[in-house]
C-alpha positions in Angstrom: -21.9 -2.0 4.6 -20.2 1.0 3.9 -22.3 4.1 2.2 -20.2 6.3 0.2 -22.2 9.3 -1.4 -21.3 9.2 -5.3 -20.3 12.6 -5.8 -18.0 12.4 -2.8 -16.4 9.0 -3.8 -12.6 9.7 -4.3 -10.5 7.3 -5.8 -6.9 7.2 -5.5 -4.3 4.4 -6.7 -0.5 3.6 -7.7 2.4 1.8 -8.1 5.8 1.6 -6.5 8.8 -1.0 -6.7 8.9 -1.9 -3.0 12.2 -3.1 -3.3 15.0 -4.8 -5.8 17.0 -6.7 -3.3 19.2 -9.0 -5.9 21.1 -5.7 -6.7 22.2 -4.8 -3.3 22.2 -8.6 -1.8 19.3 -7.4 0.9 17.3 -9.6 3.2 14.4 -10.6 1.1 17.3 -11.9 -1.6 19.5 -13.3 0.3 17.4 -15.0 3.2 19.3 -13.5 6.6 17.9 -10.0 8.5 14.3 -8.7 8.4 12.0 -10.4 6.0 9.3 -7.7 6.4 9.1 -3.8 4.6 6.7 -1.3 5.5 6.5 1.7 2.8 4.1 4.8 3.7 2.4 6.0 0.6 0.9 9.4 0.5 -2.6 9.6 -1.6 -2.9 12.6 -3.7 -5.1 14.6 -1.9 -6.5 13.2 1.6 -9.8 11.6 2.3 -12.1 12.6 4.6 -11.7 9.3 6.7 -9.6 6.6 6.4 -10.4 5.1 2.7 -10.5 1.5 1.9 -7.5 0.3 0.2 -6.7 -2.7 -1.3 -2.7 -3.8 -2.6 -1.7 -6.6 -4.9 1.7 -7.4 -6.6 2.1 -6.4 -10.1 5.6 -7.6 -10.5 7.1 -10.5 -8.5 10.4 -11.7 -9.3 11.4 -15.1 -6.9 14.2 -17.3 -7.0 12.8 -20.5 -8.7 14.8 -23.6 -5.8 12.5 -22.4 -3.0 9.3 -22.2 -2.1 6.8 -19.0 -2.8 5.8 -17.6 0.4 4.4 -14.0 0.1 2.5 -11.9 2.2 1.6 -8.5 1.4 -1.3 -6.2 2.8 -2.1 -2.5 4.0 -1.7 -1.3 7.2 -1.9 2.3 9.3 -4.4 3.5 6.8 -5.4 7.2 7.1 -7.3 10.2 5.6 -3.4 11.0 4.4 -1.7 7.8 3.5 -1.2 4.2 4.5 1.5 1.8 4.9 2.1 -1.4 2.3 3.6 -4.3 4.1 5.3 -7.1 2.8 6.8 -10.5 4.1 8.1 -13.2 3.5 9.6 -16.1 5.8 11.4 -19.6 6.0 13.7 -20.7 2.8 11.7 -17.6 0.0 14.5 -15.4 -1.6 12.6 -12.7 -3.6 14.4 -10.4 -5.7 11.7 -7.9 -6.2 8.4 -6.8 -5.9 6.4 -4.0 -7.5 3.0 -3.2 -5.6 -0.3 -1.6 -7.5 -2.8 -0.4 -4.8 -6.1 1.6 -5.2 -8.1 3.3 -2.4 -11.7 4.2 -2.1 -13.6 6.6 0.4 -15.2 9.7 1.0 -13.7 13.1 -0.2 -14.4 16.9 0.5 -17.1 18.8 -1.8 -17.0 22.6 -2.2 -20.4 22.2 -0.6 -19.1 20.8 2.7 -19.6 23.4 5.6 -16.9 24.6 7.2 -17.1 25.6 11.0 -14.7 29.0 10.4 -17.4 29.8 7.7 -20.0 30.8 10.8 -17.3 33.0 12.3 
């Protein structure tokens, strides 16, 4: 289990439109090329370790004659920012995808000591 001291817990979250590939005729639309996007996303201000972070589609928009096969996840998280990853494979054309993500962990407190302070 993870311990997070409550006047330390920082929470950061978002949204971004990962991609909108029926307008350009990209990969995840049109089925041919790399079926898997990796966007780094900054948090605000930067944990002290790497936070946990959790993504989920807010917005999916998929071609209706094939199957729904989605994938999407974090990867690379940091104390500065993480990656969102999504896939998709076999016959899936997705047209878009918008991604809401939240991240929980320990922050800096004014009260933290700083080693240049003894100097």
């Amino acid at each position: 289990m993870w311990r997070i001291r409550t006047h330390r817990m920082g929470i950061d979250r978002g949204t971004k439109i990962l991609f909108s590939d029926f307008v350009t005729d990209g990969a995840m639309w049109t089925g041919e090329g790399d079926r898997e996007i990796r966007m780094k996303i900054p948090f605000s201000e930067s944990f002290t370790s790497p936070p946990a972070v959790m993504v989920g589609m807010s917005m999916w928009d998929i071609d209706a004659e094939t199957n729904s096969r989605i994938d999407i996840s974090s990867d690379n998280v940091t104390a500065d920012d993480f990656e969102i990853v999504f896939s998709t494979w076999g016959d899936t054309k997705v047209a878009r995808i918008r991604a809401d993500w939240i991240a929980f962990g320990e922050v800096a407190d004014e009260d933290d000591w700083d080693d240049q302070d003894l100097f």
